[in-house]
C-alpha positions, 0 to 999 in steps of 0.5 A: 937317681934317674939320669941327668936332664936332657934337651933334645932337638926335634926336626931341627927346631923346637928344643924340649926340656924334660926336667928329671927328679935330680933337676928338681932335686937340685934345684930344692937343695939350692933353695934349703941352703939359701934356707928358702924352706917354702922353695925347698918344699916345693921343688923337693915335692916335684922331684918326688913326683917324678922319682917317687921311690928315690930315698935322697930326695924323700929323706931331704924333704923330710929334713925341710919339713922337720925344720919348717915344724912339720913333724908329723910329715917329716916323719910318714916320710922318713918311716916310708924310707926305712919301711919300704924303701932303704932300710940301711938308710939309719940316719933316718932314725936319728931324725926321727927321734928329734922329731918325736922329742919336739912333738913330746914322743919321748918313749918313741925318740927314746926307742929311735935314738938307741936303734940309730946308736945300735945301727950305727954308733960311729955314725956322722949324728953319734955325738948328737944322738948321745946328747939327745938321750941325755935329756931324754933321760932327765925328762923322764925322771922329772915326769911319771911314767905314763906319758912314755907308755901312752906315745905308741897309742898317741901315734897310732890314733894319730895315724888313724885320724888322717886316715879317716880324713882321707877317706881310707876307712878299712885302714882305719877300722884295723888301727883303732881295732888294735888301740882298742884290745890293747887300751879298752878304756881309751874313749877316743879310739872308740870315737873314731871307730864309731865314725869309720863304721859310719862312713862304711855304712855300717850304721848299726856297728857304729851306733852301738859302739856310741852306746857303749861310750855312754853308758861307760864314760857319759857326757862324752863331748866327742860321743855327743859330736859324733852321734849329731853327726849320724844324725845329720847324715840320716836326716833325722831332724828331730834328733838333730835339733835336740843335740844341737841345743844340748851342744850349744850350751856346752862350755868345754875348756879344753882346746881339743873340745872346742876344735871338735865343737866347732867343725861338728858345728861347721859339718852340719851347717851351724856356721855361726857357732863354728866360727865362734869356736874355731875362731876364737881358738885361731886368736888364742894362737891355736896353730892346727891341722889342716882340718882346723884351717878347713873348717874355719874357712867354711865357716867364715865363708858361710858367714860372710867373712870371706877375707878370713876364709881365703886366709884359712883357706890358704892354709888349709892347701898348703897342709892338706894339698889334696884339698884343692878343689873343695874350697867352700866357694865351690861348694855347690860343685862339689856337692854336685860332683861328686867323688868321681870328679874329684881326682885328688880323692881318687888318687889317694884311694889308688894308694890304699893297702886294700883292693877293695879301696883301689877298686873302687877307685879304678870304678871313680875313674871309669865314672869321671869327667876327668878320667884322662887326668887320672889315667895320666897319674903317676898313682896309676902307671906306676901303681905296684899294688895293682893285682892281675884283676886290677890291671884288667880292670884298667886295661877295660877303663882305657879301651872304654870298651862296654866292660863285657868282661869285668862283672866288678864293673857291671854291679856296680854301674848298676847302684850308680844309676841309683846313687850318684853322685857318690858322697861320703855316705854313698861311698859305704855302699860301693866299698860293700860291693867291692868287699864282697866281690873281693870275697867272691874272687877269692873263692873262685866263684862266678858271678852271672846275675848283676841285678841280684847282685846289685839288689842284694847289696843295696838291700843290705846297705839301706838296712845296716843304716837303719832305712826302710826298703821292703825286698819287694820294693827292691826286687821289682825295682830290679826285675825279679822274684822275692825269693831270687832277691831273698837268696842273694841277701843271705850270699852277701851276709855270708861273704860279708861274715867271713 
């Protein structure tokens, strides 16, 4: 951990305390062994903002949250441990073999239970883990074998989904890619991709990967949802109108349908019949994700039971922390603000695995109201995913200096003008552009016409979402020939290919 605490006088006068992560650390441990779990959490997570990598302190929230019934936290925590940072930290694999088995993972606690043995048998949790693979052992022989088979793709289109929540759709696409060849009739898989596609702007991918869901498993509610939600986000009215009422006559007994049901109700604006969905699952007991408690509060809020919206609301936070900001009472601002102006979505972006992701990201705080907030973050100075181009580009951002030198800057400045705010929809277009510019780079080769550029890209964009742009349209809208416009087209469709 870092150094302890310091209070240092300046000019004779004013004392300043600069609380250090082992403070905070401290602090939460008090609070875990008083069993103050809510104090706990919270400290716990300040100290890890301040000493991101420090294994203890991850590992001891992980603990609070395993005991609060977070599991599914508890353990992003304990495999970013023994992934990225102590791998001999074995205990970790004893914690998260009980957290598998309370979440019904048995083939995943089965697997962490034995590797904890194997790393460490004499190890403080021995006598625990043993007794744990005792009643693993009598769980599996009282059910089939497929629930273990099935807990690795149970994980992983878990893993998927918060992914497409917040917003890291490359990721996602690569996951249930793998759930998909590995599993070819698991629907949900197909689903999800069908939405990342979407959200991509990848329009023609996802509508037919929504056909093959039909055509081989029909009436799937989940298809039905999805295919509403294209709808929506294309204005195709009639077509929304038609699902809508097929929808509305659809009585789904299972928990999982009614949930989907209802935020699909709620992401369209058929508030009244979310909240008889969502809220009817809330008094059968249903304890959901942060999704649930965010529909639900827009749903009640958007009907006038605004007690119920604050209450969901609440809770949605405390799951999902990066939310605040979004709450359905400031939905007009955020309808109007757009991604750039909301810093907890760009923060997550900075952490995503993909260039193209962190380089939109970096383009977010360059656009931003709240662009000094974001330069401040700890996702930013202490970013070690950032390459050589990154750090120029943020070099750019903090001089604010006209971006002279950063042709990733100036294309797309030059679809903002057009297209901003930048919504979920509008994300698709500026995520081709960095994908192609990434393609670019790689190839060593120089880019001299933005307006082509930033004309072909759009061009490409509206196409693959099934719109309607003529290349002369576009091209004199950006001031050049057809046949200029026409030859770019076919530069990004190659880059794009690859």
């Amino acid at each position: 951990m870092g150094k302890d605490s310091k209070a240092r006088k300046t000019n004779g006068k004013l004392l300043i305390f600069n609380p250090t992560g082992e403070y905070y650390f401290s602090k939460g441990l008090k609070a875990y062994h008083k069993r103050d779990l809510y104090k706990a959490r919270k400290y716990l997570q300040r100290a890890i903002q301040l000493e991101p990598d420090e294994s203890m302190i991850v590992c001891q929230l992980a603990v609070v949250h395993s005991e609060m019934g977070e599991y599914q936290q508890a353990n992003r925590l304990l495999h970013r441990i023994i992934e990225e940072l102590d791998a001999d930290m074995v205990e970790c694999h004893y914690f998260l073999a009980n957290n598998y088995a309370h979440l019904g993972f048995f083939k995943d606690a089965y697997h962490h239970a034995n590797l904890y043995l194997e790393l460490d048998e004499d190890g403080e949790f021995a006598d625990d883990t043993i007794d744990l693979l005792e009643l693993l052992t009598m769980e599996a022989e009282e059910l089939d074998e497929e629930p273990y088979e099935q807990d690795d793709l149970i994980t992983k289109q878990e893993h998927a989904r918060e992914l497409l929540e917040s917003g890291h759709f490359p990721k996602a696409v690569e996951i249930l890619n793998s759930v998909i060849d590995e599993y070819p009739e698991y629907w949900s898989a197909y689903n999800n991709l069908a939405l990342a596609y979407f959200y991509l702007g990848e329009i023609q991918k996802a509508a037919d990967i929504l056909d093959k869901v039909f055509e081989e498993n029909p009436g799937n509610l989940h298809a039905l949802c999805n295919k509403l939600v294209f709808a929506f986000y294309e204005r195709d009215y009639k077509e929304v109108k038609a699902l809508k009422e097929v929808l509305k006559k659809i009585n789904p007994l299972s928990i999982e349908h009614q949930f989907k049901l209802g935020a699909t109700f709620a992401l369209i604006g058929e508030y009244d019949a979310a909240f008889l969905w969502l809220r009817r699952l809330q008094k059968k007991g249903f304890d959901g994700d942060g999704a649930f408690y965010y529909w639900l509060s827009y749903a009640a809020y958007f009907t006038g039971r605004e007690k119920i919206a604050k209450s969901a609301w609440e809770k949605s936070v405390e799951l999902n922390p990066e939310k605040e900001g979004f709450e359905p009472w400031n939905d007009e601002k955020t309808i109007h603000n757009g991604l750039e102006n909301h810093p907890s979505s760009i923060l997550k972006k900075l952490d995503s695995d993909y260039i193209e992701e962190r380089l939109f990201a970096l383009f977010l705080t360059a656009m931003s109201d709240e662009k000094e907030e974001i330069l401040s973050s700890r996702e930013i100075n202490q970013n070690r995913r950032f390459s050589h181009l990154e750090r120029e580009y943020l070099s750019c951002i903090r001089k604010g200096n006209g971006w002279k030198a950063m042709p990733v800057h100036d294309t797309a400045a030059l679809l903002y003008e057009s297209y901003h705010p930048i919504g979920t929809v509008e994300a698709g277009l500026f995520l081709m552009w960095f994908t192609v510019f990434v393609e670019i780079s790689n190839s060593n080769q120089s880019i001299k016409n933005h307006k082509a550029w930033a004309a072909a890209i759009e061009t490409v964009w509206i196409k693959l979402r099934g719109g309607k742009a003529s290349q002369k349209q576009i091209a004199d809208k950006y001031g050049m020939a057809t046949s200029t416009l026409a030859k770019y087209i076919k530069l990004v469709n190659s880059l794009l290919s690859d």
